[in-house]
N, C-alpha and C positions, 0 to 999 in steps of 0.2 A: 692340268694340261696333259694330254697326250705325246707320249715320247716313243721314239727308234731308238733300239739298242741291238747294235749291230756285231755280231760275235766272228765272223769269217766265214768259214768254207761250208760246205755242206756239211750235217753233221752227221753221224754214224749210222743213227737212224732216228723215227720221229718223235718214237718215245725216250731216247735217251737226252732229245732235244729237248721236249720241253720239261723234262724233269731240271734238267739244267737252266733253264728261263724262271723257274720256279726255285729253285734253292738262289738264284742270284735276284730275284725279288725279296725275295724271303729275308736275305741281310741286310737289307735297308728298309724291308716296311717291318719287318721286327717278329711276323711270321706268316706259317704257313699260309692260314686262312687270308690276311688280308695282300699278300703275293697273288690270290687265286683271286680277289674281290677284283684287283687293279689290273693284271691282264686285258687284253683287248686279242689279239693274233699272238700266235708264235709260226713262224716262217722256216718251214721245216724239210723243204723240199730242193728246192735249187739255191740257197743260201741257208746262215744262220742266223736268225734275229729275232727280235719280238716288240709286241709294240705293247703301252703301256701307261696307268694313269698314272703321273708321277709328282710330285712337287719339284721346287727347281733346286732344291738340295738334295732332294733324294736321287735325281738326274747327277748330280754332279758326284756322289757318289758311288754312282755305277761309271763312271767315266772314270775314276781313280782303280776300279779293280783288271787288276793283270789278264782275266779273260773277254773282257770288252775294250773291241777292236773304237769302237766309235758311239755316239749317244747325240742325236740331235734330234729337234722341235717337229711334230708332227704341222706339217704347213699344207696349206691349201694351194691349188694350183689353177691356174683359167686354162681356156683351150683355147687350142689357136689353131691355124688352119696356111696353106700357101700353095702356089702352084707348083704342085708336088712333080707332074713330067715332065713340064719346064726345066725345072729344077735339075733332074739328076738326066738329062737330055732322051728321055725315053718317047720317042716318035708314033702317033697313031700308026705308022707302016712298019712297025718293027715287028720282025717273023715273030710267028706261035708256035706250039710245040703244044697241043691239045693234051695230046695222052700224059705228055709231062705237068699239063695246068692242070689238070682233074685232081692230082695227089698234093696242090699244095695250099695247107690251110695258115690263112690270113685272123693271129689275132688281135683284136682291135680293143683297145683301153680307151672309154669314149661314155657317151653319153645313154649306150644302148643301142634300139633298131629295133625301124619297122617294120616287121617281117611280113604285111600286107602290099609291101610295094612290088613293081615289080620286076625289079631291079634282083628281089631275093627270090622270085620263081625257081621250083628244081627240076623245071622241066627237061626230058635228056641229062637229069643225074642218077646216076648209080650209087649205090650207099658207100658212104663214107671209108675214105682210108682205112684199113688197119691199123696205123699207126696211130689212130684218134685214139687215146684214152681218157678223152674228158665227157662230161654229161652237157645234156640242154633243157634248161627248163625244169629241171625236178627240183622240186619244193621251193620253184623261184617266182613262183605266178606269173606265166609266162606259158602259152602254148604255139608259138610260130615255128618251132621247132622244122625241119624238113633235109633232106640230103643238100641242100646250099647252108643254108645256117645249121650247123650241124653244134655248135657250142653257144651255148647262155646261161649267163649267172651275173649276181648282184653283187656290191661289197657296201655297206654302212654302219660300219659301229661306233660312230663319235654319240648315238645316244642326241643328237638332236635331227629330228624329224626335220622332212624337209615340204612343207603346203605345195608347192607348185611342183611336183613330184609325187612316182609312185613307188613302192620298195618292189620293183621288177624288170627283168631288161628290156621292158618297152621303154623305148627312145619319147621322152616329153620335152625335147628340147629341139631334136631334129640335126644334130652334130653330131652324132652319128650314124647318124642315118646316112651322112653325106659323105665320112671318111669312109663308110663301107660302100657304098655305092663309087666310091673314087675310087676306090683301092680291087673290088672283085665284083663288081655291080654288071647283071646281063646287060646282052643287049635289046635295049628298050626302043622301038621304031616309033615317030610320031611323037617324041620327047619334045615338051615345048615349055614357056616361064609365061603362065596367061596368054598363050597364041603366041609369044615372040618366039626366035629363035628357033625355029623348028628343025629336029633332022634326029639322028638316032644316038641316043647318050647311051654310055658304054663304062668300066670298069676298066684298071691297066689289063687285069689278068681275069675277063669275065666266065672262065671255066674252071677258078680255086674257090675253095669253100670258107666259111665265114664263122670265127667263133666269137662273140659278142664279150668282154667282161666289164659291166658297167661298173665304174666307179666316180661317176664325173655327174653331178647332180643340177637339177634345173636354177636353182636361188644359194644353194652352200657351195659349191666347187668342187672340188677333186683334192680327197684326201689323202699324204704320202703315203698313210700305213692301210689304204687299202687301194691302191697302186702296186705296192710293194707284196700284198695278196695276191690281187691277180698278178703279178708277174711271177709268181711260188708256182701258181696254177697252172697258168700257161707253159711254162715250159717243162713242168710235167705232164699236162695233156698231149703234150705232141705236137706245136703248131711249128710251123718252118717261119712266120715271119709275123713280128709284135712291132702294129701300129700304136703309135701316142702321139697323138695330136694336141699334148698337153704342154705350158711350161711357166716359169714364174719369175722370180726377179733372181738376179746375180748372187750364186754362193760360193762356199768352198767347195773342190771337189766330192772330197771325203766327208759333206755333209749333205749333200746333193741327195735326197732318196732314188729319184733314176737313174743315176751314177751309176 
């Protein structure tokens, strides 16, 4: 089974990080070589952790040493969805502030995007923040790439393949397709569900940009330790605001991976 082992703050840097993920696999798998076989991630950017193929004694002894903060079960999570401007009372007539929407990027922990809609047109965009330091597309087979979706990338390493799935941030489920179009989707005129409802569908903020990090798969779900990747990513990359349309059944705080 796959485990989270959660060490605290950010750490010094990312090589000193995972040499330390490595000397504390290392005491419990008995060495070097099979510490390096049982890795999966080491999380080395806005936290410190690593995720890890573990037995459930071997878990339980990294949970007794004095440098691990916490050690809990990689779990699966479903997506879930609500009426998000309902919710926090955010009004179709609420002022804009354009020049303020253009610099802020939306990232999204989801299922992917189809960057053929037209929802993700970059028509009337200019190139991306400087504050962007993330990529799109490279070596993710993936080219929708444009000044709206300006980030994409993929996470799967639990090592089982998934059939109704592709290993790239094309959306095959269509859940995110729809948290991104809810959250920075243009405006689309002549928007209609097979002829009903006609009139023009819209995003809260349709002039912020969109960076994609698919972890949430069409038949497996969405797995914490690579949840817990893109969110290493993401706020390294530079986004101002991390959607997760994800959640699961009832835990402890301190065991919670979106915690």
């Amino acid at each position: 089974n796959f485990y989270i082992v959660y060490l605290g703050d950010s750490p010094l840097s990312k090589q000193s990080a995972v040499q330390k993920h490595i000397g504390l696999l290392s005491s419990v798998k008995g060495s070097e070589h099979g510490a390096k076989e049982s890795i999966v991630y080491s999380y080395t950017k806005s936290f410190n952790a690593f995720a890890a193929k573990l037995s459930e004694n071997e878990a339980e002894m990294l949970k007794g040493l004095d440098e691990v903060a916490s050690v809990f079960p990689n779990r699966y999570r479903k997506l879930h969805t609500t009426k998000s401007w309902d919710f926090i009372g955010l009004p179709l007539t609420a002022k804009r502030n354009l020049k303020f929407e253009r610099n802020i990027i939306v990232g999204l922990l989801d299922t992917g995007i189809t960057p053929q809609s037209e929802s993700f047109k970059d028509d009337g965009f200019g190139p991306p923040p400087s504050k962007w330091k993330g990529t799109c597309g490279r070596f993710m087979n993936f080219s929708g790439c444009n000044n709206k979706i300006i980030g994409a990338k993929y996470y799967k390493l639990d090592g089982n393949p998934d059939p109704a799935d592709i290993l790239s941030p094309i959306d095959m489920d269509g859940h995110g397709t729809h948290t991104s179009s809810t959250l920075a989707g243009n405006l689309v005129r002549d928007a209609n569900l097979y002829g009903l409802a006609k009139g023009t569908a819209r995003g809260a903020v349709p002039s912020a940009r969109i960076a994609m990090y698919k972890v949430c798969w069409a038949s497996s779900g969405c797995a914490d330790m690579d949840i817990l990747a893109a969110l290493d990513d993401a706020t390294s990359d530079g986004v101002d605001i991390i959607s997760i349309s994800i959640g699961g059944g009832t835990q402890d705080f301190v065991t919670d991976s979106i915690s």
